[in-house]
Structure formats: C-alpha cells, structure tokens
Steps between C-alpha positions, in 0.01 A plus 500: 500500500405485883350230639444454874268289685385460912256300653343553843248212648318357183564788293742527218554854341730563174645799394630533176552780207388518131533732249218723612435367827558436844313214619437356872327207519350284773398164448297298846313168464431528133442895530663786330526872513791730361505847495725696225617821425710624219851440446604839622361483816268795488150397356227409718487119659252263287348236683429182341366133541760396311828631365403517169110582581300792480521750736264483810595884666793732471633643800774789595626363786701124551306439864140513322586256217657253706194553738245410180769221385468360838135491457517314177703232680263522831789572759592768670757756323717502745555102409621634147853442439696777306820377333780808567501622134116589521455686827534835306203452294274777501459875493 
C-alpha cells in the first residue's frame, strides 16, 4: 500500500491507497477535505469534507478539486501540498 504525506505552512495533506480508492487528504486547524478517485486512476475526482464523507462535487480535472479542497480549508490552492504519488490524479 502507498502512503505518502507533505505539509506546506499549517497544512498537512495524506495520500494513501485502498482497495477502491485513491484518497488525498488535507487536514488545517481542525479542517479537512480529501478528494478521491478510483483505484485505477481514471474515474472522475470526488471531493469530500472528509475522507470517508459524502461527496460535495465531482470534477474532471486535478486543478479544480484542489481549488474547491482549498476552499473547504479557507486557503489558497496554491498553499495545498501534493505528496509525489498523487500529482497524477485526474483525467
């Protein structure tokens, strides 16, 4: 299983793999957000409050979930960290 984690400022994102899923998330002051896709790497993104939670918004593209993540967390998406093994999330 991969597991990978980066932090940037007061952010703390993990990436990590389950059986179905790919899962991001982003943890800041008590605040979460993940997005997922499937294990295969084609499905749309899911955003979520939570990892486990149900789905806010689906989205094709990596750039426009981190951008509603970001929002969840109230900073900017460019303060996201993105550990290596997730930067090819997305269509």
């Amino acid at each position: 299983m991969i597991e990978e984690t980066a932090e940037a400022g007061d952010v703390t994102a993990r990436y990590y793999e389950t059986d179905t899923e790919r899962v991001l998330a982003f943890e800041r002051d008590g605040r979460t957000a993940a997005v997922a896709q499937n294990v295969e790497g084609y499905a749309m993104l899911k955003v979520r409050p939570t990892a486990d939670g149900d789905e806010l918004e689906r989205y094709y593209g990596f750039d426009m979930a981190l951008d509603h993540a970001a929002e969840l967390l109230g900073v900017a998406p460019n303060d996201l960290p993105v550990p290596d093994a997730a930067a090819d999330m997305g269509m």
